[in-house]
C-alpha positions as CSV (number, residue, x, y, z in Angstrom):
1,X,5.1,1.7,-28.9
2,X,4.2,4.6,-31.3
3,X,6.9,6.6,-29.9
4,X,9.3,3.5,-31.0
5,X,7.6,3.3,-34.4
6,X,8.2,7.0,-35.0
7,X,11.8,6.1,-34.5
8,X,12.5,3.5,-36.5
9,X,10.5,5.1,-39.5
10,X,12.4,8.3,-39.1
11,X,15.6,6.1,-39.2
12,X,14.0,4.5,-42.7
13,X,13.2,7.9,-43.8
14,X,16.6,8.9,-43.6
15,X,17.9,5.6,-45.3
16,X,19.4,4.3,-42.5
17,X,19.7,1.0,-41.8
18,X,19.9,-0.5,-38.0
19,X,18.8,-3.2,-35.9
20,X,16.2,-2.6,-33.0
21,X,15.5,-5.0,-30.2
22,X,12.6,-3.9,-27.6
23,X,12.8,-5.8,-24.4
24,X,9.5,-6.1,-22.8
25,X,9.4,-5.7,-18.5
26,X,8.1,-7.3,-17.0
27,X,6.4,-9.1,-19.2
28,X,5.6,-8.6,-23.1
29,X,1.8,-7.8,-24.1
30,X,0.7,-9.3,-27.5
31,X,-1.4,-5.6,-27.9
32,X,2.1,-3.8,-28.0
33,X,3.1,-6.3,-30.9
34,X,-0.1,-5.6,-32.3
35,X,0.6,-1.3,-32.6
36,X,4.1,-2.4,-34.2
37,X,2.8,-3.9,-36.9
38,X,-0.1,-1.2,-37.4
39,X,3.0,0.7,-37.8
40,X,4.5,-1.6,-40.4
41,X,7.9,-2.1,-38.1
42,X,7.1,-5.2,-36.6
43,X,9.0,-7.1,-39.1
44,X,12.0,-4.4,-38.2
45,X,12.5,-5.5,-34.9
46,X,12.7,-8.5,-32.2
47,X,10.9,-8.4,-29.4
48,X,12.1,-9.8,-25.9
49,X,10.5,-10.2,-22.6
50,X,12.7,-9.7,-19.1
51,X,10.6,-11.2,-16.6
52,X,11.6,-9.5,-14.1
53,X,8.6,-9.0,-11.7
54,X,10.1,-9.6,-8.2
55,X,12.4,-6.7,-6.3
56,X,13.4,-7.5,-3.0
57,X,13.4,-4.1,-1.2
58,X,14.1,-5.9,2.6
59,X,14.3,-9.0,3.9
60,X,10.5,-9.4,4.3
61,X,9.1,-6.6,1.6
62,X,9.1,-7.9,-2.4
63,X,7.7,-5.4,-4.6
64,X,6.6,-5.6,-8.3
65,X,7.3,-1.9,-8.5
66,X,4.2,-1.5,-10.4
67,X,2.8,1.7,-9.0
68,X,0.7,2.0,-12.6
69,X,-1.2,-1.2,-11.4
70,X,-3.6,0.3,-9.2
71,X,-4.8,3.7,-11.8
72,X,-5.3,0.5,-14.7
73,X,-6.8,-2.0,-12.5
74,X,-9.0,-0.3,-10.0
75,X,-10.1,2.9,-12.3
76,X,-9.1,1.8,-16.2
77,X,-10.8,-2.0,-15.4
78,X,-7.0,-3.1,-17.5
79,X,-6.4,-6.5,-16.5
80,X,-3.6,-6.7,-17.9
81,X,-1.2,-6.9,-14.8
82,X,-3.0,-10.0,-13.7
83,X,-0.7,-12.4,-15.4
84,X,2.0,-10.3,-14.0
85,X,0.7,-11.1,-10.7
86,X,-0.1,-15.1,-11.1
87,X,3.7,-15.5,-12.8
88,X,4.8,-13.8,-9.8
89,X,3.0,-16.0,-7.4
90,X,4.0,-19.4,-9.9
91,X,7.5,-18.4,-9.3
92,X,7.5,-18.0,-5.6
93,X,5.7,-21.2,-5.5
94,X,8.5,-22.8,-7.6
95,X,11.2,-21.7,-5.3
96,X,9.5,-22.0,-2.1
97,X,7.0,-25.1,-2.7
98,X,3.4,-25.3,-2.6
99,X,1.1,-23.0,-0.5
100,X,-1.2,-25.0,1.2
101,X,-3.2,-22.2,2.5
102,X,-4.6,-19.4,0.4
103,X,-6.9,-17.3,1.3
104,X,-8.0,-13.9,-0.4
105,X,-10.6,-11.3,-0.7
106,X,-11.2,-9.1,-3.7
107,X,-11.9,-8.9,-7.3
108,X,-8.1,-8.5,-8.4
109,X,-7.3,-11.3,-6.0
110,X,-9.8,-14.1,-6.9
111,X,-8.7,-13.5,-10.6
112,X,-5.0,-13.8,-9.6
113,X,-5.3,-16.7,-7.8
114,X,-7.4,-18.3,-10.4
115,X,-4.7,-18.0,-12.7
116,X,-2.0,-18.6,-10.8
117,X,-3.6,-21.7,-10.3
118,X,-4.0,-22.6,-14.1
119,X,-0.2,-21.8,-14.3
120,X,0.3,-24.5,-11.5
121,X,-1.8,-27.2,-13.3
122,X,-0.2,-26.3,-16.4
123,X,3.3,-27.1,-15.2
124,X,2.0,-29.7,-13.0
125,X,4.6,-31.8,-10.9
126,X,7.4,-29.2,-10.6
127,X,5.8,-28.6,-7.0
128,X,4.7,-31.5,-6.0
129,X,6.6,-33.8,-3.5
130,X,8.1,-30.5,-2.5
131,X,7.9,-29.3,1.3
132,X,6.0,-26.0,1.5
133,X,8.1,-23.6,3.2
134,X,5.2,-20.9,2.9
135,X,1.8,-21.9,5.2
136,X,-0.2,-18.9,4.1
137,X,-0.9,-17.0,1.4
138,X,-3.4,-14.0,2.1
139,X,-4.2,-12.2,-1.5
140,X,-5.9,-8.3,-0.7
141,X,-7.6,-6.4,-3.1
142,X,-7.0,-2.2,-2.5
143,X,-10.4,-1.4,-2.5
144,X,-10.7,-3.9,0.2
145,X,-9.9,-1.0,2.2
146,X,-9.0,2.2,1.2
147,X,-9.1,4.4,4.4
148,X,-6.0,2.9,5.7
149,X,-4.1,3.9,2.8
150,X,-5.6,7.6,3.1
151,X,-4.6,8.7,6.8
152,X,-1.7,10.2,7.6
153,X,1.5,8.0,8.8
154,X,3.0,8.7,12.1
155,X,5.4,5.4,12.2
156,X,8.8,6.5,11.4
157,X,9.2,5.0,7.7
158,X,5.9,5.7,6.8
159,X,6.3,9.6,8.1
160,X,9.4,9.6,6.1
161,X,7.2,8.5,3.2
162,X,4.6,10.5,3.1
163,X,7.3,13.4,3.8
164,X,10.6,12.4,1.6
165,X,8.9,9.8,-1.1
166,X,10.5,6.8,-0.3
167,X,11.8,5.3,-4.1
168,X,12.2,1.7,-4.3
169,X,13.9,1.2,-1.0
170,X,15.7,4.2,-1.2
171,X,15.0,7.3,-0.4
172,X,16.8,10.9,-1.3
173,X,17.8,12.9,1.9
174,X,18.1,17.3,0.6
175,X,20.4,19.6,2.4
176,X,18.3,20.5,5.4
177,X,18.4,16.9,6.7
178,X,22.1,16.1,5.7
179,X,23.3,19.7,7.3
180,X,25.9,20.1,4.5
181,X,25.0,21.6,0.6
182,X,24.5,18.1,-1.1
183,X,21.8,15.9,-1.2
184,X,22.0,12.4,-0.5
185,X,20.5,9.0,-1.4
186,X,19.9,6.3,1.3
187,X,18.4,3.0,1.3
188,X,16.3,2.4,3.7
189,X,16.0,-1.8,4.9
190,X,16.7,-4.0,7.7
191,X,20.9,-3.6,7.0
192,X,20.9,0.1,8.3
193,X,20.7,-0.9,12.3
194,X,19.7,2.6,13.5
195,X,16.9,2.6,10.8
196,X,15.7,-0.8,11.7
197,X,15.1,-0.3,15.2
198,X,13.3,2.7,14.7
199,X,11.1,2.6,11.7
200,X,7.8,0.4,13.4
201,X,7.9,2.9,16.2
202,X,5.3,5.8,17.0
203,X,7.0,8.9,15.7
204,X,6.5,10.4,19.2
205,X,9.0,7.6,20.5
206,X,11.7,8.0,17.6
207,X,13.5,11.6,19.2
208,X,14.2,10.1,22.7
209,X,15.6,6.7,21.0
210,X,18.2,8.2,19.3
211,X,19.2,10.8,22.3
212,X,19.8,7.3,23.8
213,X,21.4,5.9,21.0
214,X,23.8,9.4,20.4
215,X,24.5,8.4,24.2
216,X,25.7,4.9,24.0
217,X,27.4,5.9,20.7
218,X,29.6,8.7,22.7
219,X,30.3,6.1,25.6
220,X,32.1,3.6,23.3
221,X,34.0,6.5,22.1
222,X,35.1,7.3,25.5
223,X,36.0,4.0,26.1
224,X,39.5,4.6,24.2
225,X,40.9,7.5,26.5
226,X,41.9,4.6,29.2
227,X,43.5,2.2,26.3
228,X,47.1,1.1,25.8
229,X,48.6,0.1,22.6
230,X,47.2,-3.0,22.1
231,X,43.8,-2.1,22.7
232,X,43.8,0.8,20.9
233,X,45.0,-1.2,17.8
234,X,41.9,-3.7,18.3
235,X,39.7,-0.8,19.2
236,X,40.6,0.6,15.6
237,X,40.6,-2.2,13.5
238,X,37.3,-3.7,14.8
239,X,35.1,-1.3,16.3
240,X,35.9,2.1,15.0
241,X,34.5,1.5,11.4
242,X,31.1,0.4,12.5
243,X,30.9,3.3,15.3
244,X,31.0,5.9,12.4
245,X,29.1,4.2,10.0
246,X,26.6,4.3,13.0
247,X,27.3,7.5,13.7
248,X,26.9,8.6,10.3
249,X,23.4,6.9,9.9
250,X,22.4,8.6,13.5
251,X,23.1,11.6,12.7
252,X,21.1,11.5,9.1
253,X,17.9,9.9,11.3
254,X,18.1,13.0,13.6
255,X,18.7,15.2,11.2
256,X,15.3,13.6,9.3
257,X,13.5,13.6,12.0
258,X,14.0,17.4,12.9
259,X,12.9,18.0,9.2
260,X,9.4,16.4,10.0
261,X,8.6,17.9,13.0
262,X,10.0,21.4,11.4
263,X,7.6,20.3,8.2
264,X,4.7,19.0,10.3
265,X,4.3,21.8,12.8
266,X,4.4,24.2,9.7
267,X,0.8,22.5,8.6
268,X,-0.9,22.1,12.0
269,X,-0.2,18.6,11.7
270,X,-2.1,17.7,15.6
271,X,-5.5,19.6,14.3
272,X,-5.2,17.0,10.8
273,X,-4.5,14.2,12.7
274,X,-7.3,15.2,15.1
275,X,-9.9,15.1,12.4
276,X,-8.8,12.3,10.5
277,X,-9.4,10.5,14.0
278,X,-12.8,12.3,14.4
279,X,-13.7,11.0,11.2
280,X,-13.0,7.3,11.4
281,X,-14.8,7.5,14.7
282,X,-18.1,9.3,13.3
283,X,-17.9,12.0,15.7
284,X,-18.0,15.8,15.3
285,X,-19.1,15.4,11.3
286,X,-19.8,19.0,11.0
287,X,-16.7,20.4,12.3
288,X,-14.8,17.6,9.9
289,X,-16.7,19.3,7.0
290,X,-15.8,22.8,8.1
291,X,-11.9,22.0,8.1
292,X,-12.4,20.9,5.1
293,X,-13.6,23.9,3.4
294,X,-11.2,25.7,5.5
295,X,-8.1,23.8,4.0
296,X,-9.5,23.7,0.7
297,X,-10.3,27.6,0.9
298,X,-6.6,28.6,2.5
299,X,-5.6,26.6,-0.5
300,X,-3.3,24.1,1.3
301,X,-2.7,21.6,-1.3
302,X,-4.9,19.9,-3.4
303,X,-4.1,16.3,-3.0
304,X,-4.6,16.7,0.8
305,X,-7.9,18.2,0.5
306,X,-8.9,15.9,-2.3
307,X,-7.3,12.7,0.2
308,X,-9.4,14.2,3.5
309,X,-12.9,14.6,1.3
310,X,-12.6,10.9,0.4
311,X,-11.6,10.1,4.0
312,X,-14.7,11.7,4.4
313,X,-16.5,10.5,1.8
314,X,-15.9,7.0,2.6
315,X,-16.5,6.7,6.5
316,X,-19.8,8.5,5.6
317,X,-20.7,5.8,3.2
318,X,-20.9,8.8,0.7
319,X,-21.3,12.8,0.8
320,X,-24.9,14.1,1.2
321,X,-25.6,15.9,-1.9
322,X,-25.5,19.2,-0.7
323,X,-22.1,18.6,0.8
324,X,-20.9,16.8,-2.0
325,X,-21.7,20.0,-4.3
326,X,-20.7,22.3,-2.1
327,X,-17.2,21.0,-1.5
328,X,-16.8,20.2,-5.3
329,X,-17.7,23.9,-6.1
330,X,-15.1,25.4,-3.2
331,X,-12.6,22.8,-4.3
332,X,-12.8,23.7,-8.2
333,X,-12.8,27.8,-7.5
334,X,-10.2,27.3,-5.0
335,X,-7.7,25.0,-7.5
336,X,-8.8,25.1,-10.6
337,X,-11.5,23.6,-13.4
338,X,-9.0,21.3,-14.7
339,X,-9.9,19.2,-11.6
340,X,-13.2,18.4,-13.1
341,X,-11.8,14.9,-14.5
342,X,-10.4,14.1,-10.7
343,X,-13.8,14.3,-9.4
344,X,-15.4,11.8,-12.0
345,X,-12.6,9.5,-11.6
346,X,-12.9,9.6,-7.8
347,X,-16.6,8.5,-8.3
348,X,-15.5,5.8,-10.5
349,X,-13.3,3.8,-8.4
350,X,-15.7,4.7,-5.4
351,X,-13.5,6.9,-3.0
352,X,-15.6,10.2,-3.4
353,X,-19.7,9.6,-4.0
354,X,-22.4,10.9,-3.5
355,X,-25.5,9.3,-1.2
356,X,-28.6,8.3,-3.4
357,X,-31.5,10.2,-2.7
358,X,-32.4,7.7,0.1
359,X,-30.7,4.7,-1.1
360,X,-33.4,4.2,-4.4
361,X,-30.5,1.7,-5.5
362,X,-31.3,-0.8,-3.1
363,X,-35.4,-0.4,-3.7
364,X,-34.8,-1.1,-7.4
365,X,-32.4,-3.6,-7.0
366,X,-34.9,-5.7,-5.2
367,X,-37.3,-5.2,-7.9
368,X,-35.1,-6.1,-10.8
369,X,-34.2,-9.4,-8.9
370,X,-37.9,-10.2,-8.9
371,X,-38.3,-9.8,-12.5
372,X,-35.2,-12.1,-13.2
373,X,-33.4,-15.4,-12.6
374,X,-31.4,-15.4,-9.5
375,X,-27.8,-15.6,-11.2
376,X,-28.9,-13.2,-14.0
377,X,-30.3,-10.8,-10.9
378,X,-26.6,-11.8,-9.2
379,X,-25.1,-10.0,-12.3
380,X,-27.3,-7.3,-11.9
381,X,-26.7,-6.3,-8.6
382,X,-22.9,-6.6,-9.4
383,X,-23.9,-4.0,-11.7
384,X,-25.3,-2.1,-9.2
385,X,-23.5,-2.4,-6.5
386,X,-20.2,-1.3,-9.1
387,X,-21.9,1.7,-9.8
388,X,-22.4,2.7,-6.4
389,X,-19.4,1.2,-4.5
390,X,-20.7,1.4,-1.0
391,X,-18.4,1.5,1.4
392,X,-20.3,0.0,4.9
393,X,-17.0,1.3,6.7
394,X,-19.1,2.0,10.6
395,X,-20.7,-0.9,10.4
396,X,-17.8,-3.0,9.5
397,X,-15.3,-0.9,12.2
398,X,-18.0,-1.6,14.5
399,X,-18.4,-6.0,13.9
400,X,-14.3,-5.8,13.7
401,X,-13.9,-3.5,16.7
402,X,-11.7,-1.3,14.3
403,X,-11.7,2.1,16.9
404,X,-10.3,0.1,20.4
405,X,-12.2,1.7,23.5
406,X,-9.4,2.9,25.6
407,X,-9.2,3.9,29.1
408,X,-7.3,6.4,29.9
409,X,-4.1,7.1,27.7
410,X,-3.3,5.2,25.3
411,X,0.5,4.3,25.6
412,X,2.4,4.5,22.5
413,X,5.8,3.6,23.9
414,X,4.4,-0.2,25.1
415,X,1.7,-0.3,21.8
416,X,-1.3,-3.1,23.0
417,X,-2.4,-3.6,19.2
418,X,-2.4,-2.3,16.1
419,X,-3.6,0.6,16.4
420,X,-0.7,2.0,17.5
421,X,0.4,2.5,13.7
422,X,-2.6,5.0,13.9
423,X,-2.2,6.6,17.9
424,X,-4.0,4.3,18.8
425,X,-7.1,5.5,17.3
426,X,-7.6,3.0,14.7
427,X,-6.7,-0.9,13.8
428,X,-6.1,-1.0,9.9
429,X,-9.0,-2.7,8.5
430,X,-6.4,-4.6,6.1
431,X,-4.7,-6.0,8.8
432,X,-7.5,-6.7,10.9
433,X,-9.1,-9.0,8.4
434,X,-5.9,-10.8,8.0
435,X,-5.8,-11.3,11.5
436,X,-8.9,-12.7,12.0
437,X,-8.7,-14.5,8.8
438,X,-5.4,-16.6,10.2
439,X,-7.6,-17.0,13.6
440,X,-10.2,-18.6,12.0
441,X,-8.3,-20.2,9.1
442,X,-11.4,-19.7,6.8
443,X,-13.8,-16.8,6.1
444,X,-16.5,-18.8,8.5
445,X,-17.7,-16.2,10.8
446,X,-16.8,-13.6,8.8
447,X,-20.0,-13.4,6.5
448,X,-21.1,-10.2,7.5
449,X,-18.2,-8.3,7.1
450,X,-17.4,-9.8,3.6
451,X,-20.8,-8.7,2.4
452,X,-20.3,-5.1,4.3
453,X,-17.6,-5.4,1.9
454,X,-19.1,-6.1,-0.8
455,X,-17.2,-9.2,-1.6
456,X,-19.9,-11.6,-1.2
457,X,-18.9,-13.4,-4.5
458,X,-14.9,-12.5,-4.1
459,X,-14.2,-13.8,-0.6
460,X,-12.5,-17.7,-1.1
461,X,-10.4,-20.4,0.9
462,X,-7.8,-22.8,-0.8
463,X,-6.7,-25.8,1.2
464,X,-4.8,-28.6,0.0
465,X,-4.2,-31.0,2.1
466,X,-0.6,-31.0,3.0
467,X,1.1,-33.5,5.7
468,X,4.4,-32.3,4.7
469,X,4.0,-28.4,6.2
470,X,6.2,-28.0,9.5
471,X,4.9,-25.9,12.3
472,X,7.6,-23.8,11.0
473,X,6.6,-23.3,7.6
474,X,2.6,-22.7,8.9
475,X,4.1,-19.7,11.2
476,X,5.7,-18.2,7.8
477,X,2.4,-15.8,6.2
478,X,3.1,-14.5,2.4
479,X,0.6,-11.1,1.9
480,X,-0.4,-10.0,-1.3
481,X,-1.4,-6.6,-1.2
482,X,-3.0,-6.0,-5.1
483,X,-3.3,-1.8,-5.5
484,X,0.0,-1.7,-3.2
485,X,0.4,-1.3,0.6
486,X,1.3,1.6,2.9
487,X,4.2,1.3,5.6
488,X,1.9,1.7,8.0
489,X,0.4,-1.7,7.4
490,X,3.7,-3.3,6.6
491,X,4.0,-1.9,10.7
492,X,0.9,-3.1,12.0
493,X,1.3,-6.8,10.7
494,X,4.8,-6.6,11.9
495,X,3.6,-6.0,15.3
496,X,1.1,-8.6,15.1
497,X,3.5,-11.5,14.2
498,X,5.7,-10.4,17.1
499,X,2.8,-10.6,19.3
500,X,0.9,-13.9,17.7
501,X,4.7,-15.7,16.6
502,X,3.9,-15.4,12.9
503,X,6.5,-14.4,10.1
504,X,5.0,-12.2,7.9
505,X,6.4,-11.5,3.9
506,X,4.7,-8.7,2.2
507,X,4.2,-8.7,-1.9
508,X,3.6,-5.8,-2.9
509,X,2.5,-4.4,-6.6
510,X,4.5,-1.1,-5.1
511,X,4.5,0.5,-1.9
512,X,1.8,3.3,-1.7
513,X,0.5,5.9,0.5
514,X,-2.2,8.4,0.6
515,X,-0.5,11.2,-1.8
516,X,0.8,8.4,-4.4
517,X,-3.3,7.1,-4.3
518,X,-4.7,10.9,-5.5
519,X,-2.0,11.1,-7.9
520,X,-3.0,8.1,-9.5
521,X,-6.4,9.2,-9.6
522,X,-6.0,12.9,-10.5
523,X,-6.1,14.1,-14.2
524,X,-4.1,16.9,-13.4
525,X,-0.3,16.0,-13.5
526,X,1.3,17.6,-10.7
């Protein structure tokens, strides 16, 4: 806003006389109005809003490309992208009908679905008599679970991610992958048909699917040599096109995939994978803590090391102090003061803390909540339990059976559950409560793990009682992720409505994964 003021007062300056329209997206905020006319412009120009809060990146990913939601909401406390949200959810509900099942756990997503609401009642009667086309709506807050978003992808898309940057769907291929001197920008949904049978599968499956592919590809090819005229002419006109549009796309999956491993095997990708596993296990601690230093002493790169102390950090339930200070110190020699700032934001939002000098916090807690009134001590202990976000995460992998006990190897190419998004070392805690969630239709059951949580207060059920819903629309699930949502979930859920017959749609404020998640939190721009 003060860079637009600046503008239009420098047009003033020089006597020039224009008209200015700002158009607000996706939606306008009265505090931007509010610095225009601090800035004595506001009368200068109109304002407009372009509500434009939906983007369709698939056929079942909408995204609010909104990857600023998650740095105001979860470290800045801005609410401001709530309404954002609840319009969002108003205007699927407009198109779609009513949701007669919502469920949701989470600050963000009590809030949103507490407005959203409002908007409902507000415009009461534009829904109703409808049929609902959507049976469930599951709202998830980010901090729900935040070790899923910080391990390391190995399904296709979510390797070409973390590797490429995926962009809004699209995603920009360099030189090495497109073997000539340009680079080139593909989009990456359901309409590319190599892409789509490929990107929910184990990375370690992806090579020998397109040597079959390449295959099939050269047989219908060959096909032609035997043709006469006729069938040449129909072999031209109707098949040839798609076969190098195929081609072309096969090639530029191959080529990607070569650029991984070539990338991959350059960091020791198999000894990072192995003690991401051994940390959301809870075995080998020590050694996890000595490959830290290690990669933060070689210098590798600062967002990883930053993304495997709060991997740490959070399946630890917090760093010991003398760890904490000892890895801070290495990690600030090794990269730089400047990351001071990371560190305390870090703290904030609860990713990278420090253990209490045996846990004092809950001692005093339970003293204060003598003293005073049970919702006064309620707000208290919020207090509390804000300050030091404590993530329960082996006690809740344990009630959720998060790591699944395996015997013998676990066989990527036939995945049992959803761990395979992980190698089969881990069942995404997001996904896993949505699971059980749907299972259960209610949180009943489920106490322990929403207070493991901390979400004792921020754990609801909506049902309204609708006769209309078909089977159908009950198999179709809308999920919110609030703080965005990694590939490898997208994957996992995928996977799970294959093997349970639901339809899942994801809503999205933006597609995130563990690098975009420390860049959000760092101070220091990259």
């Amino acid at each position: 806003m003060r860079y637009i003021a600046n503008l239009v007062n420098a047009d003033k300056m020089a006597g020039r006389t224009r008209k200015y329209k700002v158009i607000f997206s996706p939606q306008k905020f009265y505090a931007c109005e509010m610095v225009l006319e601090e800035e004595g412009i506001y009368g200068d120009v109109s304002c407009d809003e372009w509500a434009f809060s939906l983007l369709p990146l698939d056929v079942d990913l909408l995204s609010m490309e909104l990857p600023e939601f998650f740095r105001d909401y979860f470290l800045e406390g801005d609410q401001c992208w709530i309404n954002t949200v609840a319009q969002a959810l108003h205007l699927l509900s407009t198109l779609y009908g009513p949701f007669p099942n919502c469920y949701g756990i989470g600050r963000c997503a009590k809030m949103s679905h507490e407005l959203w609401r409002k908007l409902e009642e507000e415009e009461d009667g534009e829904t109703k008599g409808r049929r609902p086309e959507i049976g469930h709506v599951f709202l998830l807050d980010r901090d729900v679970d935040f070790v899923t978003a910080l391990c390391s992808q190995v399904v296709y898309e979510g390797l070409v991610d973390d590797t490429f940057r995926v962009k809004c769907g699209s995603v920009d291929f360099g030189p090495e992958v497109t073997s000539s001197d340009k680079s080139l920008k593909v989009l990456l949904n359901a309409e590319d048909k190599v892409f789509n049978e490929i990107r929910n599968e184990h990375f370690s499956n992806v090579f020998g699917f397109l040597s079959q592919k390449a295959r099939n590809l050269q047989a219908q090819y060959d096909r032609r040599r035997g043709m006469d005229i006729k069938q040449m002419k129909n072999f031209v006109s109707q098949e040839l096109k798609g076969l190098k549009q195929e081609h072309r796309l096969l090639s530029l999956h191959i080529g990607a995939c070569e650029s991984i491993m070539k990338k991959k095997t350059k960091q020791d990708f198999q000894e990072l994978i192995k003690t991401e596993h051994a940390l959301l296990e809870g075995f080998s601690i020590r050694e996890s803590t000595n490959y830290i230093e290690e990669h933060i002493d070689r210098q590798v790169s600062p967002i990883e090391s930053l993304r495997l102390m709060c991997l740490l950090s959070i399946t630890e339930n917090g760093l010991i102090p003398k760890d904490y200070r000892s890895l801070k110190t290495q990690y600030l020699q090794s990269y730089g003061p400047e990351h001071l700032l990371t560190f305390s934001n870090l703290r904030r939002a609860g990713l990278l803390t420090e253990q209490a000098p045996g846990d004092t916090l809950t001692a005093m807690e339970s003293k204060v909540s003598k003293l005073v009134t049970d919702k006064a001590a309620g707000k208290i202990t919020d207090a509390f339990s804000s300050l030091a976000k404590r993530s329960n995460f082996r006690a809740i992998s344990k009630k959720l059976n998060l790591i699944p006990r395996v015997d013998g190897e676990y066989d990527l190419k036939v995945p049992r559950d959803m761990a395979y998004v992980f190698s089969g070392a881990y069942v995404p805690l997001s996904c896993r409560i949505i699971e059980q969630v749907l299972e259960r239709q209610s949180w009943q059951g489920l106490d322990e793990v929403v207070r493991l949580l901390n979400c004792s207060e921020l754990a609801f059920t909506d049902m309204t009682k609708e006769d209309k819903a078909s089977s159908e629309s009950l198999r179709l699930i809308l999920v919110v992720f609030l703080g965005g949502c990694t590939f490898s979930e997208i994957s996992a859920l995928r996977f799970l409505g294959r093997e349970k017959g639901y339809r899942f749609i994801f809503l999205t404020t933006a597609v995130t994964n563990s690098v975009r998640l420390m860049e959000a939190m760092s101070e220091v721009k990259a």
